[in-house]
RODRENGU-157974 format. One line per 4 residues: number of its first residue (from 0); their letters; for each residue x, y, z of N, C-alpha, C. Coordinates in steps of 0.05 Angstrom, whole numbers, plus 5000, padded with zeros to 4 digits. Layout:
% residues N
NUM	A	X:Y:Z:X:Y:Z:X:Y:Z; ...;
***
This chain:
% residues 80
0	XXXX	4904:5160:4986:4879:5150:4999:4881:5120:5001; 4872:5113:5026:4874:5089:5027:4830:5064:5032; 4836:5057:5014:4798:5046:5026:4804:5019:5020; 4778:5014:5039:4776:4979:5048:4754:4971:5026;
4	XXXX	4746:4941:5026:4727:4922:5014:4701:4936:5001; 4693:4955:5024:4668:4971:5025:4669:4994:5007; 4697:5007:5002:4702:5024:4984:4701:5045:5004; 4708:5036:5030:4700:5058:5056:4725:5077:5055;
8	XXXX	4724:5098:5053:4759:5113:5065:4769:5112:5090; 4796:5104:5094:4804:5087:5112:4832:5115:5123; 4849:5119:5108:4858:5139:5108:4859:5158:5077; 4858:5178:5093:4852:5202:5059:4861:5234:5080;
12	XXXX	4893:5225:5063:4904:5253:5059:4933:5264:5050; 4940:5276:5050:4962:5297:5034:4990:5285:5049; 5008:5267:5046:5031:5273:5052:5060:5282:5029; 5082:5296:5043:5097:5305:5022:5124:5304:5041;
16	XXXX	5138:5279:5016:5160:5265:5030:5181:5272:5011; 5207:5273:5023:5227:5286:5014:5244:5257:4997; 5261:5262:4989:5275:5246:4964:5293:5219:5000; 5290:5195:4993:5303:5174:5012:5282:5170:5028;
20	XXXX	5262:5183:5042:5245:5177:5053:5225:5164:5052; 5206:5155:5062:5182:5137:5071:5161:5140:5081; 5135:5129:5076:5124:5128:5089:5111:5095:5092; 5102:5090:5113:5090:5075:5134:5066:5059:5139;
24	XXXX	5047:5049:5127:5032:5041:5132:5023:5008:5139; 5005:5000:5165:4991:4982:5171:4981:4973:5172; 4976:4944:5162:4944:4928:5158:4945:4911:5179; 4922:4913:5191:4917:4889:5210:4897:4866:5208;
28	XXXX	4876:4878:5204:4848:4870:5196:4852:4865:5161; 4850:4834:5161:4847:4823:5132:4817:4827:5113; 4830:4838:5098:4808:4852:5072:4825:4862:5053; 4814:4868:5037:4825:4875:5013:4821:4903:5011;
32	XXXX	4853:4913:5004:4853:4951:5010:4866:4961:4982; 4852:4983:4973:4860:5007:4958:4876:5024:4960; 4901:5025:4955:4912:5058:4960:4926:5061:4929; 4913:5093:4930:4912:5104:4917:4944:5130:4913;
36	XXXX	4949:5134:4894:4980:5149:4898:4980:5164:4877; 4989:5198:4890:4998:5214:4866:5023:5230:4869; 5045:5237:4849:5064:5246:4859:5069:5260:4825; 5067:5292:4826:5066:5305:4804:5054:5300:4780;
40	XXXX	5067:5284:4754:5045:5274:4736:5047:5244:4742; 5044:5226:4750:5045:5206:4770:5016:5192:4781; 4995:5180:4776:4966:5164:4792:4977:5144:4783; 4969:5137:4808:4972:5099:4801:4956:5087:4828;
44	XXXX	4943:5061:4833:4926:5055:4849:4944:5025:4845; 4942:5012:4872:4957:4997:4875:4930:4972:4902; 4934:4949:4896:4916:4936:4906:4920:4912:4925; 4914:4912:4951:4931:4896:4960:4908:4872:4976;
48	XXXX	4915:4847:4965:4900:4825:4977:4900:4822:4990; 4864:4815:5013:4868:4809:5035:4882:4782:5044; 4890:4763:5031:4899:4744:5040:4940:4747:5046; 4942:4771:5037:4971:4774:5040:4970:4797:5074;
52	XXXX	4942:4802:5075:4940:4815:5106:4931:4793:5129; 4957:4783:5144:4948:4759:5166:4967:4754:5179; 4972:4735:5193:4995:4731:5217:5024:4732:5207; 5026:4729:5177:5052:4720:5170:5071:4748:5165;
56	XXXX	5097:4747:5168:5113:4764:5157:5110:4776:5137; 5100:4795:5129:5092:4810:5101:5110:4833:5100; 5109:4842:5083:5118:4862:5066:5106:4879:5038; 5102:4897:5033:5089:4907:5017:5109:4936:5010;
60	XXXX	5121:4935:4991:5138:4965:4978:5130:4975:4961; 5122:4999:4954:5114:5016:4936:5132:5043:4928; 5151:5042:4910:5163:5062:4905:5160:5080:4883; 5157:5108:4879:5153:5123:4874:5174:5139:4854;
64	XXXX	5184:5129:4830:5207:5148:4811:5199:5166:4800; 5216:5175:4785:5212:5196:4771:5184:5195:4757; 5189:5168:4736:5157:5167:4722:5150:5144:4724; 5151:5130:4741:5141:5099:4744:5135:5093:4776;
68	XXXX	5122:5079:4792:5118:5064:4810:5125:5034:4803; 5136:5025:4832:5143:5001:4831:5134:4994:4859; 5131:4964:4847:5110:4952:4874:5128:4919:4874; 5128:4913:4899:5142:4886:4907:5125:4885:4930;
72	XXXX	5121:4856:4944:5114:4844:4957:5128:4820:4962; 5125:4812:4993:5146:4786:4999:5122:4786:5025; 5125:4749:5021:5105:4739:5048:5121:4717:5065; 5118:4711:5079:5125:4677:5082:5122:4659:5084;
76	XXXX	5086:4665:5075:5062:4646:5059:5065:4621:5081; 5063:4623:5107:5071:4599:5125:5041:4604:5133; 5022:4579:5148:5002:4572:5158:5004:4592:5187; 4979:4607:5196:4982:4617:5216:4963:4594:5243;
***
């Protein structure tokens, strides 16, 4: 599940991705977003600042192991 500022649901639903795969998501509109993640015994909520959503080169990775999530981010923190 994914929700905005408002605590609005933004996207909310079921995907099931195979082992190397990915999924995809887009921020355009700067606010501060929720997504939310489960993968067997696995919740974890992950929070991403609106100020890292804006003109610059971003990046946001969230990976999914066995029993841990891992989260990286890279910007290029340059003036838009």
């Amino acid at each position: 599940m994914v929700r905005n500022t408002d605590d609005e649901a933004l996207l909310e639903t079921d995907v099931d991705l195979a082992v190397d795969s990915y999924a995809l998501l887009r921020f355009e509109v700067p606010e501060n977003y929720t997504i939310e993640l489960e993968a067997a015994s696995l919740a974890e909520v992950v929070e991403i600042d609106e100020r890292l959503v804006d003109c610059n080169a971003s990046l946001h990775s969230i990976s999914l192991r066995e029993e841990t999530l891992e989260y990286e981010w890279a910007s290029t923190l340059e003036g838009c």
